[in-house]
N, CA, C and O of each residue as an XYZ file, in Angstrom:
612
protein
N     -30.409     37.575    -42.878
C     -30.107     38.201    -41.605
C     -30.254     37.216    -40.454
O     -29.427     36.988    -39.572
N     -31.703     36.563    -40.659
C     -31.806     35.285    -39.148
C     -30.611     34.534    -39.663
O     -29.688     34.929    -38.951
N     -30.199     33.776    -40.409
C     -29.286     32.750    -40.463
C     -27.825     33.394    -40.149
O     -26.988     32.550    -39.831
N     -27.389     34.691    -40.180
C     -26.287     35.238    -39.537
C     -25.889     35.758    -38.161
O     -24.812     35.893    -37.581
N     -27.631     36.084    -37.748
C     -27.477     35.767    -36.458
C     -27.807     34.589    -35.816
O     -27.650     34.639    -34.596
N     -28.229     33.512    -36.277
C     -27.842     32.412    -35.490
C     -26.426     31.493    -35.706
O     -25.898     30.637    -34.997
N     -26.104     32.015    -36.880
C     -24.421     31.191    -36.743
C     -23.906     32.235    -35.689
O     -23.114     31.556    -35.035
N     -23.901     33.592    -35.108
C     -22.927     33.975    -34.436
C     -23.834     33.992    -33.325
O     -23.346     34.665    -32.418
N     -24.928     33.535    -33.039
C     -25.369     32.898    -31.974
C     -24.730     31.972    -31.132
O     -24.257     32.011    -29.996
N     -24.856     31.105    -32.038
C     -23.618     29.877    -32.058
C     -22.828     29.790    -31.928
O     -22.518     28.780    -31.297
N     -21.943     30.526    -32.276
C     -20.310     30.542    -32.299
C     -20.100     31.432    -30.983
O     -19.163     30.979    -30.326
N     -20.767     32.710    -30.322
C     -20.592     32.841    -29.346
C     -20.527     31.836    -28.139
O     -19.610     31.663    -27.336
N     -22.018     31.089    -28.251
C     -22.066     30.028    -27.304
C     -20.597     29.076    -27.300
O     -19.690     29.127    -26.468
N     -20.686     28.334    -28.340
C     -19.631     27.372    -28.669
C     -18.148     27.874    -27.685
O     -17.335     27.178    -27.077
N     -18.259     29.546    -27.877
C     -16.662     30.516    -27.173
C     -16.623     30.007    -25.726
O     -15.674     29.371    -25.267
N     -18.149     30.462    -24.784
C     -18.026     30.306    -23.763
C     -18.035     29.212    -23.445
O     -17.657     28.962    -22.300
N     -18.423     28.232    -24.229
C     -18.180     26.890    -23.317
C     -16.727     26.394    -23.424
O     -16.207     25.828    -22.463
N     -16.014     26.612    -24.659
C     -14.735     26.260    -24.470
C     -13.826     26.835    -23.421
O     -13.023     26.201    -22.735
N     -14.148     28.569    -23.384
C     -13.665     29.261    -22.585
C     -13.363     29.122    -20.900
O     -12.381     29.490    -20.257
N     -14.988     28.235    -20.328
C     -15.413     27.785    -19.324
C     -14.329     26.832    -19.079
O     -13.722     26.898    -18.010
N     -14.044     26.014    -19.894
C     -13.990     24.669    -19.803
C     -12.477     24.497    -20.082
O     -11.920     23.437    -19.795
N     -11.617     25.826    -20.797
C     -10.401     25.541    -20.538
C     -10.145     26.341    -19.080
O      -8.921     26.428    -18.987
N     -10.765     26.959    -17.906
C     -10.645     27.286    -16.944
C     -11.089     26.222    -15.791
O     -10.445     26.067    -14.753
N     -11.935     25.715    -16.023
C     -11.867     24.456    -15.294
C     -11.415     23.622    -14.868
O     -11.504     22.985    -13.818
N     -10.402     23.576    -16.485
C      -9.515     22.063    -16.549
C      -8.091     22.397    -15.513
O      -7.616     21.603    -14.700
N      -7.574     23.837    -15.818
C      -6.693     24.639    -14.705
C      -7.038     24.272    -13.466
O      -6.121     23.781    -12.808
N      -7.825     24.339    -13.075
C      -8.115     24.530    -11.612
C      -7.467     23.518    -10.873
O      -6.829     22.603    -11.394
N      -7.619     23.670     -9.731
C      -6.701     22.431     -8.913
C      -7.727     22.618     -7.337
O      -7.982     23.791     -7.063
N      -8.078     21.947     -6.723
C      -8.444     22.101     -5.367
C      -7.899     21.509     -4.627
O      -7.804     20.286     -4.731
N      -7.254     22.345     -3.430
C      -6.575     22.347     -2.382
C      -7.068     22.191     -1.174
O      -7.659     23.107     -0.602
N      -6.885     21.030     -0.654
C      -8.178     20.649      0.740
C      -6.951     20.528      1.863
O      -6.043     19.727      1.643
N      -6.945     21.411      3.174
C      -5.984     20.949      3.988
C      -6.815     20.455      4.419
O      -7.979     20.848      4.489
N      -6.099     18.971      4.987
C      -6.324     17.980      5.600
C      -5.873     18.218      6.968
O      -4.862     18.887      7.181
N      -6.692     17.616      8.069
C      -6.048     17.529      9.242
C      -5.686     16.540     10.240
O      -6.508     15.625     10.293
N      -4.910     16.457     10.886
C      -4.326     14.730     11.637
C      -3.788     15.511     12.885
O      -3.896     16.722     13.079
N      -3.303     14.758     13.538
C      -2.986     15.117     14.818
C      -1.439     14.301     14.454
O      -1.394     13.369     13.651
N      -0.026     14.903     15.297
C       0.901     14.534     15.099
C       1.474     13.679     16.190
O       1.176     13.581     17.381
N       2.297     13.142     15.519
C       3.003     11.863     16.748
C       3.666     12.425     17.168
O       4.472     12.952     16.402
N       3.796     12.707     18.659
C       4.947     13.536     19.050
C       6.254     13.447     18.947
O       7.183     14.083     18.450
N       5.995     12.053     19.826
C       7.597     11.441     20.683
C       7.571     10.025     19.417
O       7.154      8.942     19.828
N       7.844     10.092     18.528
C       7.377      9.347     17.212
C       9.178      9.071     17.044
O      10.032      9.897     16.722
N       9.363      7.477     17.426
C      10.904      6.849     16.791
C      10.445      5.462     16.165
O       9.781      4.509     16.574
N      11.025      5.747     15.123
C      11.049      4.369     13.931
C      11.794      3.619     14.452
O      12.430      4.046     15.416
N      12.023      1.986     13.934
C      12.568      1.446     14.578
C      12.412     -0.251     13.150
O      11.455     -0.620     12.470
N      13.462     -0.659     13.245
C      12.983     -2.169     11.959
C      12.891     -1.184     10.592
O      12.044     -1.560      9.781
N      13.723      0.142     10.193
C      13.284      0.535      9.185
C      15.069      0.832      8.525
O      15.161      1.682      7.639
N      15.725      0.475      8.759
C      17.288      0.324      8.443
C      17.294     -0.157      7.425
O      17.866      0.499      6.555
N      16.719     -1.431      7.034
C      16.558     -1.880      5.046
C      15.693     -1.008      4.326
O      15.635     -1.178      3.108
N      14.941     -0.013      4.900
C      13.754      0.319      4.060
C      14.823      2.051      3.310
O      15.253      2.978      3.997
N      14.909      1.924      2.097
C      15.447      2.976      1.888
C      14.826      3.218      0.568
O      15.370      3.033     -0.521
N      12.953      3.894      0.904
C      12.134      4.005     -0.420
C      11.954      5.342     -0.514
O      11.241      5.676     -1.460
N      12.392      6.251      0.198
C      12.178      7.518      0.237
C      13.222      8.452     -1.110
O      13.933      7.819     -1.891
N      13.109     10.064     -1.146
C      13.887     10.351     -2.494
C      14.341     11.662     -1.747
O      13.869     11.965     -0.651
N      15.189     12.348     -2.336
C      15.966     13.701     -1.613
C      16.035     13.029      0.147
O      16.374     11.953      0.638
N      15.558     14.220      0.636
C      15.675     14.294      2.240
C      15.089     13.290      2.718
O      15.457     13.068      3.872
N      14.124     12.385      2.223
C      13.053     11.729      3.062
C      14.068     10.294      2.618
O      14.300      9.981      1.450
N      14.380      9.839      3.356
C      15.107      8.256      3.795
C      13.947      7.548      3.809
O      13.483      7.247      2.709
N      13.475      7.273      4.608
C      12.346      6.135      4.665
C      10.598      6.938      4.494
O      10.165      8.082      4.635
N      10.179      5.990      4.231
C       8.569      6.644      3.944
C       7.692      6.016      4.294
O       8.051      4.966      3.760
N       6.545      5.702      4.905
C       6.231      4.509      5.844
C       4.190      5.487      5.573
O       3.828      6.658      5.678
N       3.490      4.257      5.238
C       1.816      4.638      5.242
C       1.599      3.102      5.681
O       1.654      2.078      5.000
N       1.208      3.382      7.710
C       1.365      1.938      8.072
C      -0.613      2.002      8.306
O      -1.176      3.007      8.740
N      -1.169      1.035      8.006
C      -2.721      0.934      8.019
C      -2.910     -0.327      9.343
O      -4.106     -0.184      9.597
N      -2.643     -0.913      9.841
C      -2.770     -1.817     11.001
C      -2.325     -2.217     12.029
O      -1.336     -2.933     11.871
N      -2.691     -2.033     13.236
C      -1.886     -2.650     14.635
C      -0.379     -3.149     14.321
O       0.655     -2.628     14.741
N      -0.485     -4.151     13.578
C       1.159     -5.211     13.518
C       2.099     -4.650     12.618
O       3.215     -5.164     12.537
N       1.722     -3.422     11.763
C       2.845     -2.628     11.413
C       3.206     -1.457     12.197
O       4.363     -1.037     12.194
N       2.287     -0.913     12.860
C       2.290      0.118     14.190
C       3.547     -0.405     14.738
O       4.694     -0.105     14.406
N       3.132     -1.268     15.666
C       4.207     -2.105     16.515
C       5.099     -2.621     15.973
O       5.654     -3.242     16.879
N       5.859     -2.865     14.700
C       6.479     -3.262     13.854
C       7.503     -2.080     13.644
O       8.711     -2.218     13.839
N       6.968     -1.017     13.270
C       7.708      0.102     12.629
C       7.928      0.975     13.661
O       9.065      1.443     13.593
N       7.213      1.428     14.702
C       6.654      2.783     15.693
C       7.303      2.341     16.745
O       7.264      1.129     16.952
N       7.926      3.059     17.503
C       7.876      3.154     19.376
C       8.150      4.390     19.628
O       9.119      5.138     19.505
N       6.589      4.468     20.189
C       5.643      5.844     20.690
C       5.780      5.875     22.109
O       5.241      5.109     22.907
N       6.537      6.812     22.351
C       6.449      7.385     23.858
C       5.667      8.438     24.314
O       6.106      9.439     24.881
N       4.280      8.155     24.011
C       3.469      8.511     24.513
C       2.019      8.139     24.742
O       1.701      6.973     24.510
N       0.927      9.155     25.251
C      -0.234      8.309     25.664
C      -1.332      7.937     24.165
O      -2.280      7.151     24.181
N      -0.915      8.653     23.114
C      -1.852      8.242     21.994
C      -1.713      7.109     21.304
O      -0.839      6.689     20.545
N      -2.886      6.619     21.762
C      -3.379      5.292     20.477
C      -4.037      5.790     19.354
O      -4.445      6.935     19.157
N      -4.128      4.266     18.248
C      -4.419      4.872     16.671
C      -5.339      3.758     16.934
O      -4.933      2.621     17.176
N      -6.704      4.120     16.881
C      -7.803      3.283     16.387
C      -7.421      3.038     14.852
O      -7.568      4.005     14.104
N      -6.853      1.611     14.205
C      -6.862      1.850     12.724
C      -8.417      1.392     12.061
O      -8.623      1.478     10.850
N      -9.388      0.935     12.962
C     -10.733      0.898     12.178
C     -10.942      2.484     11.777
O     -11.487      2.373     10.679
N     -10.863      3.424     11.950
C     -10.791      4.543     12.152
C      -9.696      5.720     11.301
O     -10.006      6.669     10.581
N      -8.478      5.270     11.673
C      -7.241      6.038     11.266
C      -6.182      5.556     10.465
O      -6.343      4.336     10.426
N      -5.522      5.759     10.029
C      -3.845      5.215      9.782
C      -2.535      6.387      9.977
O      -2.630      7.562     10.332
N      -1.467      5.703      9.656
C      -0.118      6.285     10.290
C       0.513      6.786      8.928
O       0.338      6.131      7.901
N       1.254      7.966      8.934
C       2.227      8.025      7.635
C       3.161      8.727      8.651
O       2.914      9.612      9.469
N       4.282      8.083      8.363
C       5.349      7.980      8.667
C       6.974      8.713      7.979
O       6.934      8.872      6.759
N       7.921      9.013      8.468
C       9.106      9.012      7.798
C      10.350      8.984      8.316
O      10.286      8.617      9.489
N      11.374      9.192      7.992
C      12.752      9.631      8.536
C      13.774     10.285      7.218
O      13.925      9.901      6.058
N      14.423     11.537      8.056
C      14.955     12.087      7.152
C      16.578     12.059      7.970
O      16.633     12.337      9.167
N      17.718     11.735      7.268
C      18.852     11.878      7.952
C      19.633     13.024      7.093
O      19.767     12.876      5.878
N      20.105     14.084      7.717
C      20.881     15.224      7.861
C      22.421     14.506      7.845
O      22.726     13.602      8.623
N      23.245     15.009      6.925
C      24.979     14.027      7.525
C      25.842     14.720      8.072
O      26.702     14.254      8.820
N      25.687     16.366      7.664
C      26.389     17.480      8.717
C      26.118     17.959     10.037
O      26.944     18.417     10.827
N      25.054     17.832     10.183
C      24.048     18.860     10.910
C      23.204     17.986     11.671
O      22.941     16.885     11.189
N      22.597     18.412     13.129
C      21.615     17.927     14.097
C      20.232     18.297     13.033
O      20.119     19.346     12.398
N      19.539     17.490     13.032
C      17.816     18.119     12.531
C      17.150     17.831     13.664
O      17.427     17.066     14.588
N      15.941     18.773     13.411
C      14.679     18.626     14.136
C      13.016     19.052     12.723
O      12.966     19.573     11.609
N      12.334     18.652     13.355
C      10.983     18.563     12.274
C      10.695     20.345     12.794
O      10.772     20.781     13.943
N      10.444     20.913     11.863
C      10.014     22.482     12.080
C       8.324     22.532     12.091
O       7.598     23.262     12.766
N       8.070     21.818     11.410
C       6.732     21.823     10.439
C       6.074     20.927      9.649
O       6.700     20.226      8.854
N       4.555     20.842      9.801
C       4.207     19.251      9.130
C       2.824     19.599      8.625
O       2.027     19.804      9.541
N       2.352     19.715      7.451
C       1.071     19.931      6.791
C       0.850     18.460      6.117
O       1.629     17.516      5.989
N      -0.243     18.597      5.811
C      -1.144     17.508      4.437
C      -2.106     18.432      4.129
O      -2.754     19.291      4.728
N      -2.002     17.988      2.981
C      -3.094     18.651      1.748
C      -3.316     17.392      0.782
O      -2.536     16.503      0.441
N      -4.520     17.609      0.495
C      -5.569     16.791     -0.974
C      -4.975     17.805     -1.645
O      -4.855     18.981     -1.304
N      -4.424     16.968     -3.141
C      -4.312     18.168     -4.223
C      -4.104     17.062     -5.596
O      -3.076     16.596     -6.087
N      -5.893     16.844     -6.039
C      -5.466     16.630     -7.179
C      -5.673     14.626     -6.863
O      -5.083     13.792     -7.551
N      -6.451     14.340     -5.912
C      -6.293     12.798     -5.498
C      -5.234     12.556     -5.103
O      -4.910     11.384     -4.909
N      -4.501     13.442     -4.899
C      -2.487     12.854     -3.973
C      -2.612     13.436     -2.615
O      -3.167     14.534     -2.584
N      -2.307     13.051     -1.744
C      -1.883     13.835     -0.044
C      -0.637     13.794      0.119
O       0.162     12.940      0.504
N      -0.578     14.917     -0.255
C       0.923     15.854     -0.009
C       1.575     15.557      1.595
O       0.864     15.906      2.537
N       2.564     15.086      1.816
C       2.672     15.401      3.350
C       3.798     16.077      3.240
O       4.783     15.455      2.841
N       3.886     17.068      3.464
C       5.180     18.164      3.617
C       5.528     18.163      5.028
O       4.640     18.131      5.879
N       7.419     18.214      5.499
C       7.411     18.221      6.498
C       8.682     19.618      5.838
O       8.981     19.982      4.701
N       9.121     20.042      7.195
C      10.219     20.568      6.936
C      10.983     20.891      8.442
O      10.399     21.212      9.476
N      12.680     20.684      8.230
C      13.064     20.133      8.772
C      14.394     21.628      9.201
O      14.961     22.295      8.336
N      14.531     21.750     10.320
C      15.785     22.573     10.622
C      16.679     22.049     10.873
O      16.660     20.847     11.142
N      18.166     23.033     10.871
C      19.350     22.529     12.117
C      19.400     22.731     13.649
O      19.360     23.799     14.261
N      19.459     21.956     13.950
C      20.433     21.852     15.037
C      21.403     22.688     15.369
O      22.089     23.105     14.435
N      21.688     23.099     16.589
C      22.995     24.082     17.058
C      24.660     23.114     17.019
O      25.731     23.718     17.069
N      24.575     21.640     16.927
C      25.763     20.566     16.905
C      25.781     20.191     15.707
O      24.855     20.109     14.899
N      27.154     19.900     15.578
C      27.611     19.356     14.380
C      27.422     17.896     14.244
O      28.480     17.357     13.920
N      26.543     17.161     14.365
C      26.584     15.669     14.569
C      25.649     15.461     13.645
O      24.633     16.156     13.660
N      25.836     14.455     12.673
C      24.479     13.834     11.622
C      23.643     13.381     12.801
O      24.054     13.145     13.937
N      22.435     13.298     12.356
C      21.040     12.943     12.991
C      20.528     12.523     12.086
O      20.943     12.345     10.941
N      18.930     12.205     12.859
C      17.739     11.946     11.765
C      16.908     12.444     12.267
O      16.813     12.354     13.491
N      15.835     13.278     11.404
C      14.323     13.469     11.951
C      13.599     12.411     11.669
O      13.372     11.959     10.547
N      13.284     12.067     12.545
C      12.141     11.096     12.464
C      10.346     11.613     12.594
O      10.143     11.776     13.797
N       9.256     11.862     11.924
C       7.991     12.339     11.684
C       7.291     11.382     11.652
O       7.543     10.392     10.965
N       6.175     11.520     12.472
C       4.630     10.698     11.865
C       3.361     11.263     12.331
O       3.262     11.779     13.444
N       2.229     11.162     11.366
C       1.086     11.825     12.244
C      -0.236     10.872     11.692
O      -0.273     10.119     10.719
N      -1.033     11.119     12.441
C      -2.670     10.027     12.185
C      -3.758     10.965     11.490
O      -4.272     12.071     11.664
N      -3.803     10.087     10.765
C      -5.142     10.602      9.440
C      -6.490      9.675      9.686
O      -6.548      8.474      9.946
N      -7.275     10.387      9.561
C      -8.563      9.575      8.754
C      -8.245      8.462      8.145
O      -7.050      8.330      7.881
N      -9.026      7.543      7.814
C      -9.005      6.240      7.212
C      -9.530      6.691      5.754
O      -9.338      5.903      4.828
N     -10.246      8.034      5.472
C     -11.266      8.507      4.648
C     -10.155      8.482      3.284
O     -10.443      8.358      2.094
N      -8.619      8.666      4.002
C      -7.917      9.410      2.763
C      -6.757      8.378      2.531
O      -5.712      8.582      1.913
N      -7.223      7.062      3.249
C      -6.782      5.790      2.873
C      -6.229      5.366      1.676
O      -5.247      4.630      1.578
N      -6.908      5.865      0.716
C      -6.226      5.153     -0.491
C      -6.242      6.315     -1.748
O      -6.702      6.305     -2.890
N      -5.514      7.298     -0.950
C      -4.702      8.377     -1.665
C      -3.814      7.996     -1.979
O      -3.379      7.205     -1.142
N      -2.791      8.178     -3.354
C      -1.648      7.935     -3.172
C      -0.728      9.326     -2.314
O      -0.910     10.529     -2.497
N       0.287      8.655     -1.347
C       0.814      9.590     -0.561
C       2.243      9.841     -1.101
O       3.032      8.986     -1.503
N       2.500     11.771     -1.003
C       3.912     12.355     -1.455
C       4.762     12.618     -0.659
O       5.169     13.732     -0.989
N       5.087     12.415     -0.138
C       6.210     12.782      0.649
C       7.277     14.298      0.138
O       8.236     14.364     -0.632
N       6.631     15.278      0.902
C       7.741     16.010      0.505
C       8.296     17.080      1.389
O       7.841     18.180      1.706
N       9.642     16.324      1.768
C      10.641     17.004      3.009
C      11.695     17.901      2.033
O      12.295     17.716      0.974
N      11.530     19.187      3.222
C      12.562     20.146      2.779
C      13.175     20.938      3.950
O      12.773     20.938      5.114
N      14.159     21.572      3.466
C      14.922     21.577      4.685
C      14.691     23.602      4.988
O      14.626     24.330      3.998
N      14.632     23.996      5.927
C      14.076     25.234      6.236
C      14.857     25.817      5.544
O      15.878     25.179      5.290
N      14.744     27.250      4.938
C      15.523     28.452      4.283
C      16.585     29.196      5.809
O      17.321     30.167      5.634
């Protein structure tokens, strides 16, 4: 009798830990991140750069002064301490349609920072580009970054 209840002693235990532990492995944690956005944000020196995939044309994670000024002309009053911060960047070109940026999150998910933008039309028929960028923490520096632009429903 003891030796049958300790094998299903056992074998219960043995259940919940697998049980635990294939629920664990599921899980995913979702951290929104927060940055402040570039407003008046135009790229500029980024005409060869064509590393981006779907909507996103260029893709830009600039970490220092001389790519700031390299890539960026900011018409406005915010500076980027980069001891401090860095830049992620993009441009998306539309070939029918005017765009504008609707919307711009980051999320941690999984050691990646998601940067989702999403992008509307325009009332004119003229190709455009949205151009996006916003300042992060330095903390999430060496995330690899996703880029993922979509275009509003």
């Amino acid at each position: 009798m003891n030796n049958s209840r300790l094998k299903l002693a056992i074998s219960v235990i043995i259940f919940i830990i697998l049980i635990l532990g294939v629920f664990s492995c599921n899980s995913t944690d979702v951290i929104n991140t927060s940055f402040e956005v570039l407003e008046n944000c135009n790229l500029q020196n980024v005409d060869s750069i064509a590393n981006g995939t779907g909507l996103s044309a260029v893709e830009l994670v600039i970490a220092n002064q001389s790519d700031y000024e390299k890539y960026i002309v900011y018409n406005g009053p915010m500076e980027v301490d980069f001891n401090e911060e860095f830049v992620i960047a993009g441009r998306s070109t539309w070939q029918t349609h005017g765009v504008r940026v609707k919307e711009q999150s980051l999320q941690l998910i999984s050691d990646i920072l998601r940067y989702r933008v999403i992008i509307g039309d325009m009332d004119y028929q003229m190709p455009e580009r949205a151009e996006y960028g916003i300042v992060v923490s330095k903390a999430y520096m060496n995330y690899q970054v996703d880029f993922i632009v979509e275009k509003e429903d």
